[in-house]
N, CA, C and O of each residue as an XYZ file, in Angstrom:
592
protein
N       0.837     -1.177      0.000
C       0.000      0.000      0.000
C       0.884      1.244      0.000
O       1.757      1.226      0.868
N       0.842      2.425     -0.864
C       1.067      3.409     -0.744
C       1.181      4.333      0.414
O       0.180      4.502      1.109
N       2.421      5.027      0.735
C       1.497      6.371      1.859
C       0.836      6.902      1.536
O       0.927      7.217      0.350
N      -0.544      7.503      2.479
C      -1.162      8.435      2.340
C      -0.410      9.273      3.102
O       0.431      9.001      3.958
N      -0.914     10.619      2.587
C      -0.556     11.850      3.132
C      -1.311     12.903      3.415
O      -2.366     12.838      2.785
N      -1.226     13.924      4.143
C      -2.117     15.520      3.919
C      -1.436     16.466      4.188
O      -0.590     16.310      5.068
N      -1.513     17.257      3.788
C      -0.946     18.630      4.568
C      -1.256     20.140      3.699
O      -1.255     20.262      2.474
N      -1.530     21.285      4.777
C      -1.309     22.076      3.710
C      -0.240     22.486      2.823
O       0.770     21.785      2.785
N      -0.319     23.484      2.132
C       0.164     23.906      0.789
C       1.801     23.953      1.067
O       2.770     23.367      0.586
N       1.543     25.251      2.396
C       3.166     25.448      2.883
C       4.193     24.391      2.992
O       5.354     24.347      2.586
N       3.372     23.448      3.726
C       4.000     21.909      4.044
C       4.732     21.441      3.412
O       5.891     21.203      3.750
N       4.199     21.178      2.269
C       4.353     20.308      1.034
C       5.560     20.787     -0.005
O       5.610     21.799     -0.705
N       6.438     19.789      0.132
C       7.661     19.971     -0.389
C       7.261     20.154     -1.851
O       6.129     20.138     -2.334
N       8.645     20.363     -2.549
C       8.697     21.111     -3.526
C       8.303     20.116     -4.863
O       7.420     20.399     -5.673
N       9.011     19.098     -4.903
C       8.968     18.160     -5.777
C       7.743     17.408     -5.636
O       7.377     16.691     -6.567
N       7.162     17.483     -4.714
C       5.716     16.408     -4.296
C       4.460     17.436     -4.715
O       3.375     17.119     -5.204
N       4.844     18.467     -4.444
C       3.822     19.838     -5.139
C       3.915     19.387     -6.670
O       3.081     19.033     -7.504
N       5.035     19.523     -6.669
C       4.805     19.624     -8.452
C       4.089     18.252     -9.308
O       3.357     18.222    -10.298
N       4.617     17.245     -8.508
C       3.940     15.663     -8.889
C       2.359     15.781     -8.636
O       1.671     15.361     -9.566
N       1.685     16.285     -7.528
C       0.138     16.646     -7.292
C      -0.276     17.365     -8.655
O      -1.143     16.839     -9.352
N       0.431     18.761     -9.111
C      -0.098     19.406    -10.271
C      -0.128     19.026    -11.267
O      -0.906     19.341    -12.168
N       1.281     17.782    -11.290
C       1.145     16.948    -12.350
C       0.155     16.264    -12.888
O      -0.349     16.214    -14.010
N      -0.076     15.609    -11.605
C      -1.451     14.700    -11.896
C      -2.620     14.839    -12.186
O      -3.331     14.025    -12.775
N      -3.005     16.269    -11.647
C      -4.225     16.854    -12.150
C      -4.214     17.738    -13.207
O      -5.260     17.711    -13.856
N      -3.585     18.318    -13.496
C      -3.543     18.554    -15.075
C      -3.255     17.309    -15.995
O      -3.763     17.211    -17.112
N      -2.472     16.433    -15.499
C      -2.685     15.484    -16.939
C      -4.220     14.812    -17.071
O      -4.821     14.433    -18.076
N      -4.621     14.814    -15.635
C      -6.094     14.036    -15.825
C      -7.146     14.812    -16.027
O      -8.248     14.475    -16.459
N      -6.646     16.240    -15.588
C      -8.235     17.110    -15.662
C      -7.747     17.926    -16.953
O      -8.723     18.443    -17.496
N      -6.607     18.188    -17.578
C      -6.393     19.047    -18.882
C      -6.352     18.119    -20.050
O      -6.694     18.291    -21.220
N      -5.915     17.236    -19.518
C      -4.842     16.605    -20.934
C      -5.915     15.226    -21.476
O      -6.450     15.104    -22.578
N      -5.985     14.366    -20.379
C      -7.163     13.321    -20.714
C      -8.223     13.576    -20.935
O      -8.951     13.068    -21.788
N      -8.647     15.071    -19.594
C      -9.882     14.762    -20.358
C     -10.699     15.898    -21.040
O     -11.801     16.434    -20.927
N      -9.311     16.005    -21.992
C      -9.642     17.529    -23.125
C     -10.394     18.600    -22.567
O     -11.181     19.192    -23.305
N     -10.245     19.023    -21.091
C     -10.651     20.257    -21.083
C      -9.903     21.174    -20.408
O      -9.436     21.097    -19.272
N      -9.812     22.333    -21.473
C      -8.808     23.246    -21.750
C      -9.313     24.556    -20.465
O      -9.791     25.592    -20.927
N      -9.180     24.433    -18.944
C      -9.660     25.227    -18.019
C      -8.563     25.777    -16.796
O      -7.587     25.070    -16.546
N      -8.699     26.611    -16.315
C      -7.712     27.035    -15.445
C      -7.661     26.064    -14.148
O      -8.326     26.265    -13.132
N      -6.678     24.873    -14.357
C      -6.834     23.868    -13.284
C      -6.263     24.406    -11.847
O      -6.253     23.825    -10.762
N      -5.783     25.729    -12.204
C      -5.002     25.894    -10.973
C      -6.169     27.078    -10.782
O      -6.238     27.698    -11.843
N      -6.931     27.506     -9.982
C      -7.846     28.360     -9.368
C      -7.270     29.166     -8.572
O      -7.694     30.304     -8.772
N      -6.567     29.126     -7.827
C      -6.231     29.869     -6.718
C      -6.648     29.367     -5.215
O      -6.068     29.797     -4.217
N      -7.860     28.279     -5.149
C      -8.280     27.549     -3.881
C      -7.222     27.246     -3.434
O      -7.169     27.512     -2.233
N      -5.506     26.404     -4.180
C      -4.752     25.787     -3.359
C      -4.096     26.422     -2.366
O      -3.563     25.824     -1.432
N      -4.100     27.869     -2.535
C      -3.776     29.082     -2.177
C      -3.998     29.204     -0.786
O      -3.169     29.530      0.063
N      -5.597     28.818     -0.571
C      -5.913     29.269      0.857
C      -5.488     28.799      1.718
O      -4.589     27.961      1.649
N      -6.172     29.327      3.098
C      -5.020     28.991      4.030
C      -5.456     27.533      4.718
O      -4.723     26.647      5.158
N      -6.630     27.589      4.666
C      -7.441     26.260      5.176
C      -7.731     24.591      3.852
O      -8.197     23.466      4.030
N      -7.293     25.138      2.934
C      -6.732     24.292      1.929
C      -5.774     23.188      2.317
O      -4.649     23.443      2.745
N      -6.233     21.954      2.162
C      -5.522     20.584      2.761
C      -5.421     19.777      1.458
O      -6.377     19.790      0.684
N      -4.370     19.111      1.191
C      -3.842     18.423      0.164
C      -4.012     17.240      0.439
O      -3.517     16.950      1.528
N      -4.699     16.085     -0.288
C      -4.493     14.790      0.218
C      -3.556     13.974     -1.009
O      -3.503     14.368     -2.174
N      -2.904     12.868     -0.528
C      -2.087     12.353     -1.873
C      -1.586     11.005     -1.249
O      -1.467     10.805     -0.040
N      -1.220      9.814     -2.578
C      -0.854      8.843     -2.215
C       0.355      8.505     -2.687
O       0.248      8.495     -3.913
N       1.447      8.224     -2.372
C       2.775      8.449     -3.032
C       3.033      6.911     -3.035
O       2.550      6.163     -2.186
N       3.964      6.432     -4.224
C       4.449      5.178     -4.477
C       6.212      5.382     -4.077
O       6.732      6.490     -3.947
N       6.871      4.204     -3.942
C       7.817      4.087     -3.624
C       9.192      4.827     -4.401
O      10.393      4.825     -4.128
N       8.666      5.234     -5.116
C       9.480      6.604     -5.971
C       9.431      7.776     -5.553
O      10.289      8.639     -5.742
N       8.356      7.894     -4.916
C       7.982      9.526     -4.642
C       6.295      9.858     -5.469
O       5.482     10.694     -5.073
N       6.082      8.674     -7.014
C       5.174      9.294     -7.843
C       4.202      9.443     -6.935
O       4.141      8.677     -5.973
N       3.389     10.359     -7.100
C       1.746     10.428     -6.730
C       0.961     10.052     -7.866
O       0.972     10.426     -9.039
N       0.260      9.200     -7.216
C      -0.839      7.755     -7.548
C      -2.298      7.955     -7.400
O      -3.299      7.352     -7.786
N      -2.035      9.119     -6.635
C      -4.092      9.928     -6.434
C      -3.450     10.966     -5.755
O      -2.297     11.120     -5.350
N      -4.591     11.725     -5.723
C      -4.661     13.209     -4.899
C      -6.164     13.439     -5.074
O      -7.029     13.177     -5.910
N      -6.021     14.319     -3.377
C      -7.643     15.028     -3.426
C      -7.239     16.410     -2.906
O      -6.116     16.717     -2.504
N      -8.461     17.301     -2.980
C      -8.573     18.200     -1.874
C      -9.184     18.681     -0.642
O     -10.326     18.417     -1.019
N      -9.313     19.030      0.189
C     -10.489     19.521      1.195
C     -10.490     20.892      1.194
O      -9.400     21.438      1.364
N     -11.602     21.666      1.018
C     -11.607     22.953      1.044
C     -12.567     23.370      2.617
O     -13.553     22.769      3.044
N     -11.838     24.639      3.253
C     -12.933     25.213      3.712
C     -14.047     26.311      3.015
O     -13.781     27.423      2.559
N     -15.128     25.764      3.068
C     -16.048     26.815      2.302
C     -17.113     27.571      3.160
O     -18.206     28.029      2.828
N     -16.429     27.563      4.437
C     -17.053     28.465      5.738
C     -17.922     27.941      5.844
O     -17.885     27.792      7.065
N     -18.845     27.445      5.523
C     -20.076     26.732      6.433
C     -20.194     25.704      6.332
O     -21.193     25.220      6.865
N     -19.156     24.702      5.523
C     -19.966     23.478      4.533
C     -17.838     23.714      4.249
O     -17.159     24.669      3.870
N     -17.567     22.570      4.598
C     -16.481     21.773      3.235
C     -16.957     21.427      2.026
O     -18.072     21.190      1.560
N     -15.488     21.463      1.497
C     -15.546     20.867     -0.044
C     -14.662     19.909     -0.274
O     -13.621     19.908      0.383
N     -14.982     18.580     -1.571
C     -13.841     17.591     -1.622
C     -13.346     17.870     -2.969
O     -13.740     16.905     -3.624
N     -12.897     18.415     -3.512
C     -12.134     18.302     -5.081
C     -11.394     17.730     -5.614
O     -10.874     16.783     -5.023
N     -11.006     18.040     -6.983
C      -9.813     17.454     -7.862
C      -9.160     16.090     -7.253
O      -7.968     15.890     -7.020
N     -10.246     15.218     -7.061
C      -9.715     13.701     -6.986
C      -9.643     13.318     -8.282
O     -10.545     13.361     -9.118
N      -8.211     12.835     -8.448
C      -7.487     12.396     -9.807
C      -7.164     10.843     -8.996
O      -7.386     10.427     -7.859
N      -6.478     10.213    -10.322
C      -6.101      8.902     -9.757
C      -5.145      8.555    -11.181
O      -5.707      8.275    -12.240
N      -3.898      8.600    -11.082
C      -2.968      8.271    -11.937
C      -3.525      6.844    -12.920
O      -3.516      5.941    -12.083
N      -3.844      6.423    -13.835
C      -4.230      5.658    -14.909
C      -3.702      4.182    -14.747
O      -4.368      3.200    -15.075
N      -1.959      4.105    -14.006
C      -1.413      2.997    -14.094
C      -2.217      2.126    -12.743
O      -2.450      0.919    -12.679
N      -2.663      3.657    -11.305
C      -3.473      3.047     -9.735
C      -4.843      2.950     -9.829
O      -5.527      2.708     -8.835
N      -5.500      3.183    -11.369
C      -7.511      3.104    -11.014
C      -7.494      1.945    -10.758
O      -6.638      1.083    -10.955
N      -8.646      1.911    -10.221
C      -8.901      0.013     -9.807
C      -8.402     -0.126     -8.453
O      -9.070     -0.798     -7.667
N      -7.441      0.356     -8.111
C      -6.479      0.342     -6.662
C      -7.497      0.426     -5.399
O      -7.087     -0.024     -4.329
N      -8.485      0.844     -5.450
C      -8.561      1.817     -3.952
C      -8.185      3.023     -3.553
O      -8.918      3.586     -2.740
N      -7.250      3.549     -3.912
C      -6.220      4.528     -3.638
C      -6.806      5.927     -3.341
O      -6.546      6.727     -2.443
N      -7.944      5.989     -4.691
C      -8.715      7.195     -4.257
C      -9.769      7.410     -3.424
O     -10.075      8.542     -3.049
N     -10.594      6.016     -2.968
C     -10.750      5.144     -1.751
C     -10.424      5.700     -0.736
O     -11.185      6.582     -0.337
N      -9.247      5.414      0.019
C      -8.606      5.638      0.552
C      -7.990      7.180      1.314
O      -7.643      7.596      2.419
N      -8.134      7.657     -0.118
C      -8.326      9.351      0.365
C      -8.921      9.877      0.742
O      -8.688     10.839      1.475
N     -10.527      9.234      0.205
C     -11.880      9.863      0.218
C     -12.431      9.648      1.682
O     -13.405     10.269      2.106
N     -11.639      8.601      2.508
C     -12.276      8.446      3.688
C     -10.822      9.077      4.804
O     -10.548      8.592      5.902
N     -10.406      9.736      4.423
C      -9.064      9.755      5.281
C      -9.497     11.131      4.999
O      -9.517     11.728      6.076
N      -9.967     12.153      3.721
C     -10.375     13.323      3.773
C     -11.652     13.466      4.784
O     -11.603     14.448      5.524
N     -12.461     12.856      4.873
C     -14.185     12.919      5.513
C     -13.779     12.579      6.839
O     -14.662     12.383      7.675
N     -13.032     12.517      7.038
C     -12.615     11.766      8.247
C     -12.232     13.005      8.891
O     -12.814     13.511      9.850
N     -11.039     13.535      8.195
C     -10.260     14.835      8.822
C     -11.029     16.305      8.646
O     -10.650     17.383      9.104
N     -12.094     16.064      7.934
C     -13.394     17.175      7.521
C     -14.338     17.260      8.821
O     -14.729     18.316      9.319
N     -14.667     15.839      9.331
C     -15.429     15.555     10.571
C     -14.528     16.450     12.010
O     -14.922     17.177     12.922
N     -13.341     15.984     11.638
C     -12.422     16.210     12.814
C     -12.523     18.054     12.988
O     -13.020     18.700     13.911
N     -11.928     18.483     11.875
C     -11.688     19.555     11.586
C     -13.370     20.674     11.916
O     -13.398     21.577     12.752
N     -14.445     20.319     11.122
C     -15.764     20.892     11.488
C     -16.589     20.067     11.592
O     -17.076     19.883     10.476
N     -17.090     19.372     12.409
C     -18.151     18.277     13.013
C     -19.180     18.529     12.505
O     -19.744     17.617     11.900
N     -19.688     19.614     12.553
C     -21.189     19.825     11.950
C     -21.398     20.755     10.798
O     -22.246     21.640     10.904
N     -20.741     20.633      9.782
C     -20.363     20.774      8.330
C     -20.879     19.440      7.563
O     -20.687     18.284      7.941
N     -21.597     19.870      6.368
C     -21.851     19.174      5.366
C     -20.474     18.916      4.714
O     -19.436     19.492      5.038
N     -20.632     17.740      3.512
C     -19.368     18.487      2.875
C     -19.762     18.104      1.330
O     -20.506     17.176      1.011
N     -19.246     18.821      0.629
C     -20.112     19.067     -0.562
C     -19.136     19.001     -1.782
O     -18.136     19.719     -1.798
N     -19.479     17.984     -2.990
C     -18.202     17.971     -4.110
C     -19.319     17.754     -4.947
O     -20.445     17.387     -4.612
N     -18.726     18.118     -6.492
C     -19.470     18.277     -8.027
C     -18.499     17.371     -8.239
O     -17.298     17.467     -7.984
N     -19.407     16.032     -8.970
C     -19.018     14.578     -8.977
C     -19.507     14.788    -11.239
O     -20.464     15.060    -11.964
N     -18.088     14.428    -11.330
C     -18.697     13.701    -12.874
C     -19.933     12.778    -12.731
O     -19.892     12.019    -11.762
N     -21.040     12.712    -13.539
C     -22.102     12.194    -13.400
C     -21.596     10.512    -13.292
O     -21.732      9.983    -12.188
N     -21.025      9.692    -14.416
C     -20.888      8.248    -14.512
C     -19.967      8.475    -12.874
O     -19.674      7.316    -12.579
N     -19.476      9.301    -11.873
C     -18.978      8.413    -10.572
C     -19.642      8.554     -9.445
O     -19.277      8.215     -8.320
N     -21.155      9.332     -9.938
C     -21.914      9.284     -8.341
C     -22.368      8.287     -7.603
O     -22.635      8.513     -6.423
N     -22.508      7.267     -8.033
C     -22.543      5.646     -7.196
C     -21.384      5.855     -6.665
O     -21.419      5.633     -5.455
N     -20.010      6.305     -7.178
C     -18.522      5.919     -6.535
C     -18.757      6.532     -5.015
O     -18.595      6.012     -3.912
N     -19.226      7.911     -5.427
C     -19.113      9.370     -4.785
C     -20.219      8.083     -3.362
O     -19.960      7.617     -2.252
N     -21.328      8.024     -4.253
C     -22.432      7.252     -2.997
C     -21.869      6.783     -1.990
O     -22.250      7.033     -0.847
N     -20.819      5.990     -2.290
C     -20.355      4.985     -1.226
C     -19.811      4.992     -0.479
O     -19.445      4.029      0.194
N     -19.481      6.538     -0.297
C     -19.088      7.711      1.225
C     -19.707      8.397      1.674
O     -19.123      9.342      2.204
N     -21.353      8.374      1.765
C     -22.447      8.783      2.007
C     -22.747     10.095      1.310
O     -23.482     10.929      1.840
N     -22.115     10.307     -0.022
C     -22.486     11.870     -0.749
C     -23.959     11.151     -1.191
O     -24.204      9.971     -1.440
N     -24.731     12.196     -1.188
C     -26.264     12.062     -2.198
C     -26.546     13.010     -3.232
O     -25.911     14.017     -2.919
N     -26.968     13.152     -3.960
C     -27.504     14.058     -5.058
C     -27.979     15.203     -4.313
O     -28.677     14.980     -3.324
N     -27.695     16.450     -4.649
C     -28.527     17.693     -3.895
C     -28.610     18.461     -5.511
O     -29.162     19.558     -5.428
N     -28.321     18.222     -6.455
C     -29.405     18.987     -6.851
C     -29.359     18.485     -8.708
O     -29.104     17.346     -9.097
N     -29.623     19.470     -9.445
C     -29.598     19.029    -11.085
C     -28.164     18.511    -11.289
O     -27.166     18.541    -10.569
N     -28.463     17.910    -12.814
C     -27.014     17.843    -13.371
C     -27.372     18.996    -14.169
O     -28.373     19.602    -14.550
N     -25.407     19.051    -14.299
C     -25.247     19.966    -14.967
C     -23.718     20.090    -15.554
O     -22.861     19.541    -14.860
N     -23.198     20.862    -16.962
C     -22.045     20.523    -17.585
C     -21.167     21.574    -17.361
O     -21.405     22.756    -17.612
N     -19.799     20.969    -16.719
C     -18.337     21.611    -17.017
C     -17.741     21.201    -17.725
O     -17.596     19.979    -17.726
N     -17.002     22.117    -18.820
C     -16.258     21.762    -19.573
C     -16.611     20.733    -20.801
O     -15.761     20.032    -21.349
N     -17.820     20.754    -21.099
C     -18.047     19.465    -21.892
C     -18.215     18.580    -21.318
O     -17.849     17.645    -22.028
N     -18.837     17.947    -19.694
C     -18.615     16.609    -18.990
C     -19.611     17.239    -17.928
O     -19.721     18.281    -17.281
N     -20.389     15.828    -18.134
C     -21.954     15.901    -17.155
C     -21.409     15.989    -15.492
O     -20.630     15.168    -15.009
N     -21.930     17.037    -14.822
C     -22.059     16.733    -13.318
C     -22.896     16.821    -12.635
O     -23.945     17.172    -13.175
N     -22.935     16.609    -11.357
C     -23.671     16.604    -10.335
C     -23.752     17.258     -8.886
O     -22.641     17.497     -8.412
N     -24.316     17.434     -8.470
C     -23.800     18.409     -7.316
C     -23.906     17.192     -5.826
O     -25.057     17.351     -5.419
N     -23.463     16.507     -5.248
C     -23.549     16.017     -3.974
C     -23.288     16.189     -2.516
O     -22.577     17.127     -2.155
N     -23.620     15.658     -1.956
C     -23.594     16.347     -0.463
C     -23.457     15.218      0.582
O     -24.093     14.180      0.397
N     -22.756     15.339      1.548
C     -22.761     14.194      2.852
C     -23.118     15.105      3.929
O     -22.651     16.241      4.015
N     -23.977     14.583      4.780
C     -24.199     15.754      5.723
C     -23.424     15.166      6.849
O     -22.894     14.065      6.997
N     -23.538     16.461      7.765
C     -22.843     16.822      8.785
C     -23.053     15.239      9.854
O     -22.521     15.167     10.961
């Protein structure tokens, strides 16, 4: 099994930063042809938590995010390197993030826009549908929610 990891932005060494951006631009720009500003400025904040799974090289194999969104968390940009789908890995994040979301604000929802084909995935960490679908970038989503 991979380490998991978290930390914020500051934390996070130099070369392991750059392997996280790696990964999500190749999966959110490059695979899946949409041409959008992957870097927002969220990683920025100060309450911004990095999650990631590193292989015995150093590569990162998944990454997520946790955002604070003042009343309500957020889970984002879960990628999963192509050679680890199937793994668990992003699994693994997803409950190690909800986990540290609980810890962090107990009575916070927490709320992520799920590509439509992974809301069963999304389901199976208690997110539910809260509201329409709807399209980024050319690619159906959904809005979901786990409550507090």
């Amino acid at each position: 099994m991979p380490d998991l990891h978290h930390a914020l932005l500051r934390d996070i060494d130099a070369e392991t930063l750059y392997r996280i951006m790696w990964l999500r631009v190749s999966v959110f720009v490059v695979e899946q042809a949409a041409a959008y500003p992957e870097l927002d400025g969220r990683d920025l904040e100060p309450g911004t938590l990095h999650f990631w799974a590193a292989g015995d090289t150093g590569d990162v194999l998944a990454t997520l995010r946790l955002l604070d969104d003042g009343d309500s968390a957020r889970i984002g940009r879960v990628a999963t390197a192509p050679s680890s789908r199937g793994s668990g890995l992003a699994g693994h994040l997803m409950r190690q993030a909800i986990a540290t979301s609980t810890e962090l604000w107990p009575d916070r929802a927490i709320h992520l826009d799920a590509q439509a084909h992974l809301a069963p995935w999304y389901g199976r960490f208690g997110f539910d549908v809260s509201g329409a679908q709807f399209e980024e970038d050319g690619i159906p989503h959904l809005p979901m929610t786990r409550a507090s």
